[in-house]
PyMOL CGO cylinders between C-alpha atoms (Angstrom):
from pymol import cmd
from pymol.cgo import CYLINDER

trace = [
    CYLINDER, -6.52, 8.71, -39.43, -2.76, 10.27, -38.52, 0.3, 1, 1, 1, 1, 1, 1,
    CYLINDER, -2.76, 10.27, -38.52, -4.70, 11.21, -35.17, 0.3, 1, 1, 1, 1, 1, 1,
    CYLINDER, -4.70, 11.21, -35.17, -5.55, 7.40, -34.37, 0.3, 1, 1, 1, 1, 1, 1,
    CYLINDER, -5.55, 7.40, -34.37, -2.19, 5.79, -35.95, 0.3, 1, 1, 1, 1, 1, 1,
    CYLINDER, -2.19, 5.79, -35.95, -0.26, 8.21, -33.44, 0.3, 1, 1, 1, 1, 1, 1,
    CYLINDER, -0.26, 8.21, -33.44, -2.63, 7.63, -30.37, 0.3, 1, 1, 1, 1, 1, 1,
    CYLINDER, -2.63, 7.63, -30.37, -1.90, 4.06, -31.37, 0.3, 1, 1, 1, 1, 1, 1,
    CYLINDER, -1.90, 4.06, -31.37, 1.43, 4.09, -30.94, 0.3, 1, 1, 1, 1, 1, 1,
    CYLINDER, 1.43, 4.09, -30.94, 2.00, 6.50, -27.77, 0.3, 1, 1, 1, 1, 1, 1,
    CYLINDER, 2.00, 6.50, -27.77, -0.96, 3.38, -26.46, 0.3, 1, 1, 1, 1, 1, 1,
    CYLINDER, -0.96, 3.38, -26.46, 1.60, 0.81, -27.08, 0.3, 1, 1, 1, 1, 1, 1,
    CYLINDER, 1.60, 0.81, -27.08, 4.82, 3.09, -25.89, 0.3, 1, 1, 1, 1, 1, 1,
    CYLINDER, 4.82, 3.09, -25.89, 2.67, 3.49, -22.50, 0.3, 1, 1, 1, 1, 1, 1,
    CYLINDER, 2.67, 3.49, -22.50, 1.54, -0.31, -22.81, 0.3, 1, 1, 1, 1, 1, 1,
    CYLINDER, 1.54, -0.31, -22.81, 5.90, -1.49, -22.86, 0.3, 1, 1, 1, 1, 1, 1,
    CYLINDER, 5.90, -1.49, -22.86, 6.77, 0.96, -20.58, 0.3, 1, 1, 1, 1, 1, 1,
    CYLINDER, 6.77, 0.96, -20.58, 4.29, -0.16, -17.72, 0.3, 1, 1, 1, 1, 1, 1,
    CYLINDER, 4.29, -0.16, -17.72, 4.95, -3.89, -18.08, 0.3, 1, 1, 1, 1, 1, 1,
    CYLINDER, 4.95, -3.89, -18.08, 8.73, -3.42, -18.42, 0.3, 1, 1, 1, 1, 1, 1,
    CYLINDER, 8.73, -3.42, -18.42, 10.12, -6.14, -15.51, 0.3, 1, 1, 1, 1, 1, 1,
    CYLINDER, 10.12, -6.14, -15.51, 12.42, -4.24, -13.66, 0.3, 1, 1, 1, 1, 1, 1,
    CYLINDER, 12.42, -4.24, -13.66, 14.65, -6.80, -11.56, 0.3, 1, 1, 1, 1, 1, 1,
    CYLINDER, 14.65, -6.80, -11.56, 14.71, -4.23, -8.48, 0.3, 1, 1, 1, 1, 1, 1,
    CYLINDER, 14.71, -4.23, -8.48, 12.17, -5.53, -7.45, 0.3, 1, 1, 1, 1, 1, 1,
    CYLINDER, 12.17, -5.53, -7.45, 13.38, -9.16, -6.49, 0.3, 1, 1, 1, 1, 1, 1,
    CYLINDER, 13.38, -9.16, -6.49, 13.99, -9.36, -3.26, 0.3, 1, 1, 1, 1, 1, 1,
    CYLINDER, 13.99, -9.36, -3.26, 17.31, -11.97, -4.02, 0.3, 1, 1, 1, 1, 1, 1,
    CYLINDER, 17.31, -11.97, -4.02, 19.26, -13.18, -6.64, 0.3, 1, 1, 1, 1, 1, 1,
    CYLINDER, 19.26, -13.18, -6.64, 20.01, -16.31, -4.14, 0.3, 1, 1, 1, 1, 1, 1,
    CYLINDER, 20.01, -16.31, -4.14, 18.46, -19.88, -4.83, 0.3, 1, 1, 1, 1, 1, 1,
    CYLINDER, 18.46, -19.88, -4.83, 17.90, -20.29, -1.05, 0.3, 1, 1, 1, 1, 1, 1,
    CYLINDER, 17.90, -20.29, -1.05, 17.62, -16.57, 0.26, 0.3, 1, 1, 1, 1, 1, 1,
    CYLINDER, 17.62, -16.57, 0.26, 16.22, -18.37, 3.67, 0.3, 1, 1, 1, 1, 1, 1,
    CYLINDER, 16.22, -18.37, 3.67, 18.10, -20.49, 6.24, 0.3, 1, 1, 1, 1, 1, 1,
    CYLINDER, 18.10, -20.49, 6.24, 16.95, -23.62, 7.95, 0.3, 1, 1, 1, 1, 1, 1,
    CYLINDER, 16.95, -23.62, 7.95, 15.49, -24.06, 10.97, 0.3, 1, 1, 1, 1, 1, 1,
    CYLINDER, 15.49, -24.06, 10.97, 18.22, -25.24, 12.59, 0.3, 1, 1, 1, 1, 1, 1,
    CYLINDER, 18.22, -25.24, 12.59, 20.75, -22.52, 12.13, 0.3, 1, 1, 1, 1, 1, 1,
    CYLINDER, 20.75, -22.52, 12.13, 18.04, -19.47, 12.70, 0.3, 1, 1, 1, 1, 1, 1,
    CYLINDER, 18.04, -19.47, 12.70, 19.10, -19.27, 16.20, 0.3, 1, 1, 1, 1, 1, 1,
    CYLINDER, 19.10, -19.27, 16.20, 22.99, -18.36, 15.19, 0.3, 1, 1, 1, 1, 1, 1,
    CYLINDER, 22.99, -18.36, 15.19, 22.04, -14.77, 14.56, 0.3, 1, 1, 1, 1, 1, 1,
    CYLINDER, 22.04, -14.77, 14.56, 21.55, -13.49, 17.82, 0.3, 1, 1, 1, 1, 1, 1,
    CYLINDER, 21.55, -13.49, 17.82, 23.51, -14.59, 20.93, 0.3, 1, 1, 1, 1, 1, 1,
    CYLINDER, 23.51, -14.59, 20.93, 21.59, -15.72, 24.28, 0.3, 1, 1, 1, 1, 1, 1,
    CYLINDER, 21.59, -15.72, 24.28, 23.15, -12.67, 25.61, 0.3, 1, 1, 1, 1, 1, 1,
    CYLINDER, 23.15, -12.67, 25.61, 21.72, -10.40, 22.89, 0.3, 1, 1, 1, 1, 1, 1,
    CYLINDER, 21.72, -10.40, 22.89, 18.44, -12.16, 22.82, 0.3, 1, 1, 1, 1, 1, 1,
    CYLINDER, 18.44, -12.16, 22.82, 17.88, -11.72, 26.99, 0.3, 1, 1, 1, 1, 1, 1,
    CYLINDER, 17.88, -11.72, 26.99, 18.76, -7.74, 26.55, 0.3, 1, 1, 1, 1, 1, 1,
    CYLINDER, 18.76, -7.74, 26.55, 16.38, -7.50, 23.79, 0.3, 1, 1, 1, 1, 1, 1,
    CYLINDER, 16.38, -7.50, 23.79, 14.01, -8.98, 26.16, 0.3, 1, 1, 1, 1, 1, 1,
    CYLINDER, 14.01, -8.98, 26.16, 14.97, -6.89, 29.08, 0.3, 1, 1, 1, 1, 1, 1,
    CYLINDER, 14.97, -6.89, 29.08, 14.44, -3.54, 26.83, 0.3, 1, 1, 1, 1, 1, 1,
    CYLINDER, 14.44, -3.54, 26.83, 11.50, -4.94, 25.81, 0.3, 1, 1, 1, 1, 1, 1,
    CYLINDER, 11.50, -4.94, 25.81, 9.75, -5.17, 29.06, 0.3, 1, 1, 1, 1, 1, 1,
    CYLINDER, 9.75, -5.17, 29.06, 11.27, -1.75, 30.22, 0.3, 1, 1, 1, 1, 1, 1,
    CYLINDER, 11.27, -1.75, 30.22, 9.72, 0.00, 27.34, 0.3, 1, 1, 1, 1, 1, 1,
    CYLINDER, 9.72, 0.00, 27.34, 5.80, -1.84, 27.83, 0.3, 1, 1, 1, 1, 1, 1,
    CYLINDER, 5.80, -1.84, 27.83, 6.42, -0.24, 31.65, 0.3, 1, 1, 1, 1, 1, 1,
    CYLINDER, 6.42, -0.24, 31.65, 7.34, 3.23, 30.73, 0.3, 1, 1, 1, 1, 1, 1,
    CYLINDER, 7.34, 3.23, 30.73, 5.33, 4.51, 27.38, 0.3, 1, 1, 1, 1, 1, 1,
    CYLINDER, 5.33, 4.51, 27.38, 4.99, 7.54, 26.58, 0.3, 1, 1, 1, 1, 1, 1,
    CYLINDER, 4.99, 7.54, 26.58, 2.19, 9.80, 27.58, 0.3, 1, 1, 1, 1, 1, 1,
    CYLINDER, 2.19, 9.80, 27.58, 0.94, 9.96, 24.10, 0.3, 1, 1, 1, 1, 1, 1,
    CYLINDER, 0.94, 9.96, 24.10, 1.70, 6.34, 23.19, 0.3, 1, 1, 1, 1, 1, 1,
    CYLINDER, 1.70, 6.34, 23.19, -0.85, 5.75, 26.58, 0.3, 1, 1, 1, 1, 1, 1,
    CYLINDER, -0.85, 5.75, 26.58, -3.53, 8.09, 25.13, 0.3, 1, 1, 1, 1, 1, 1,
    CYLINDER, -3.53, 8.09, 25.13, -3.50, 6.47, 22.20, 0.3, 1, 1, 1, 1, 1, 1,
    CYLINDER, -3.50, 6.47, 22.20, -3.81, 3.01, 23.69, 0.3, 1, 1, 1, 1, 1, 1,
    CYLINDER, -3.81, 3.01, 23.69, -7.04, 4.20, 25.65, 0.3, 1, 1, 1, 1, 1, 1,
    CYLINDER, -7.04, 4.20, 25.65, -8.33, 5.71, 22.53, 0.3, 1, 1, 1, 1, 1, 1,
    CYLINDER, -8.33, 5.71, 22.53, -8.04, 2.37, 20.12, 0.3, 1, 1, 1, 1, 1, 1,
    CYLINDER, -8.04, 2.37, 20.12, -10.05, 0.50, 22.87, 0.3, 1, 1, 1, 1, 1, 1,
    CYLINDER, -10.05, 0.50, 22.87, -13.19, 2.72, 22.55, 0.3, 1, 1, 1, 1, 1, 1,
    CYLINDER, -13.19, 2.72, 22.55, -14.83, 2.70, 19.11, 0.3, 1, 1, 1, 1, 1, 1,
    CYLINDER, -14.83, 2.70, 19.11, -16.69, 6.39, 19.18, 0.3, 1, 1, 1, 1, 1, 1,
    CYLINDER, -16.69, 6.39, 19.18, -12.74, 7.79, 20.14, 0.3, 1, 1, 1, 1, 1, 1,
    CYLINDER, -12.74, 7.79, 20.14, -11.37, 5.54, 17.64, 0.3, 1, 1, 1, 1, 1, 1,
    CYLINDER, -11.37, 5.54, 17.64, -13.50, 7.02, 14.70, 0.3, 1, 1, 1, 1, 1, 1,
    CYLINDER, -13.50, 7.02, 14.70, -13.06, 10.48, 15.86, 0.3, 1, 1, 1, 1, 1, 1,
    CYLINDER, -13.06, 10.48, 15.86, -9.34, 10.37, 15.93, 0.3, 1, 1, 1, 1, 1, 1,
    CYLINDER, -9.34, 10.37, 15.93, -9.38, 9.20, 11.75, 0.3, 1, 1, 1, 1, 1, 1,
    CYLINDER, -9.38, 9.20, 11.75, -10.23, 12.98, 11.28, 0.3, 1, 1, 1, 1, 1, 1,
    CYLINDER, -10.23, 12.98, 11.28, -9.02, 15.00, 13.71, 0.3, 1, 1, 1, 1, 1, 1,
    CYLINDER, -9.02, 15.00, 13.71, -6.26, 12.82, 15.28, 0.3, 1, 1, 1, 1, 1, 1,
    CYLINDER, -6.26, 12.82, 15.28, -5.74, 10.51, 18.44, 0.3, 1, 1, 1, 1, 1, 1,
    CYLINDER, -5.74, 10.51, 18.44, -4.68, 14.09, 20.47, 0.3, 1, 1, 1, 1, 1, 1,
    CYLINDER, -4.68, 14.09, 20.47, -8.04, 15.79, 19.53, 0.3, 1, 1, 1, 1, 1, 1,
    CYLINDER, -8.04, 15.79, 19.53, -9.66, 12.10, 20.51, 0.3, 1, 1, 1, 1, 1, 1,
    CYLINDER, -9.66, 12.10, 20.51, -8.21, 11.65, 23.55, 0.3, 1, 1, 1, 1, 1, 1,
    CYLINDER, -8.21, 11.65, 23.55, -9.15, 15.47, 24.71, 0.3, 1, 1, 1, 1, 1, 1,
    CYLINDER, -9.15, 15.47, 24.71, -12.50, 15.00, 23.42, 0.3, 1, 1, 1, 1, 1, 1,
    CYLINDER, -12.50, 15.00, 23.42, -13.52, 11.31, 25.32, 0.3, 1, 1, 1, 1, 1, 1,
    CYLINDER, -13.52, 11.31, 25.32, -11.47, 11.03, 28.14, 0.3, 1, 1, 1, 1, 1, 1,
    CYLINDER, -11.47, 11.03, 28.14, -9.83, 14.23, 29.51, 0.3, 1, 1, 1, 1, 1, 1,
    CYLINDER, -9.83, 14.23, 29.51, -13.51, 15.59, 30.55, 0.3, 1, 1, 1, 1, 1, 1,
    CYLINDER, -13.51, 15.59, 30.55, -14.34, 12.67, 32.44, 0.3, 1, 1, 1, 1, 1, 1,
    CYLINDER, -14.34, 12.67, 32.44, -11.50, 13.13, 34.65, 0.3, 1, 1, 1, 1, 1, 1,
    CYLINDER, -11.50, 13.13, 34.65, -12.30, 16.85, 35.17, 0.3, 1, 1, 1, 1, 1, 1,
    CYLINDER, -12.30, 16.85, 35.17, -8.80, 18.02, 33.84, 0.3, 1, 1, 1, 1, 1, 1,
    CYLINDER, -8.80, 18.02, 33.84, -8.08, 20.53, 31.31, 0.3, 1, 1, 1, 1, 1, 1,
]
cmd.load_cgo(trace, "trace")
């Protein structure tokens, strides 16, 4: 009877500690933590917005090797599965680097 009275309790201690409402985990104490439509576009100048867009295309033209390999691997299902367990490297080797005839 002491056994069940004490798993009782350390139940319910487990029970208030697990549904204790931390307030971490709100994202904003703020009544409007969003802005409006209309003054969205004040955070980032045209300038700053046509660089972003200018390192944006710079970095689609010139991806890494492995970024590319893992590109050509995500398009073909068979390399796709095979890289979930040995990785996209192992993949890549596996499917495309014999076709080519390379090493």
């Amino acid at each position: 009877m002491k056994s069940l009275v004490l798993l009782a309790i350390l139940a319910a201690l487990a029970v208030v500690t697990s549904c204790y409402e931390s307030h971490e985990s709100m994202e904003s104490y703020e009544l409007y933590p969003f802005i409006n439509r209309r003054n969205a576009h004040t955070f980032i100048t045209p300038q700053q917005r046509w660089r972003a867009k200018v390192q944006e295309r710079i970095r689609e033209r010139s991806k890494p090797v492995h970024e590319l390999n893992r590109e050509a691997c995500d398009d073909y299902r068979l390399c796709e599965r095979y890289a979930m367990v040995y990785g996209y490297n192992a993949a890549y080797n596996r499917y495309f680097r014999e076709r080519r005839g390379a090493k």
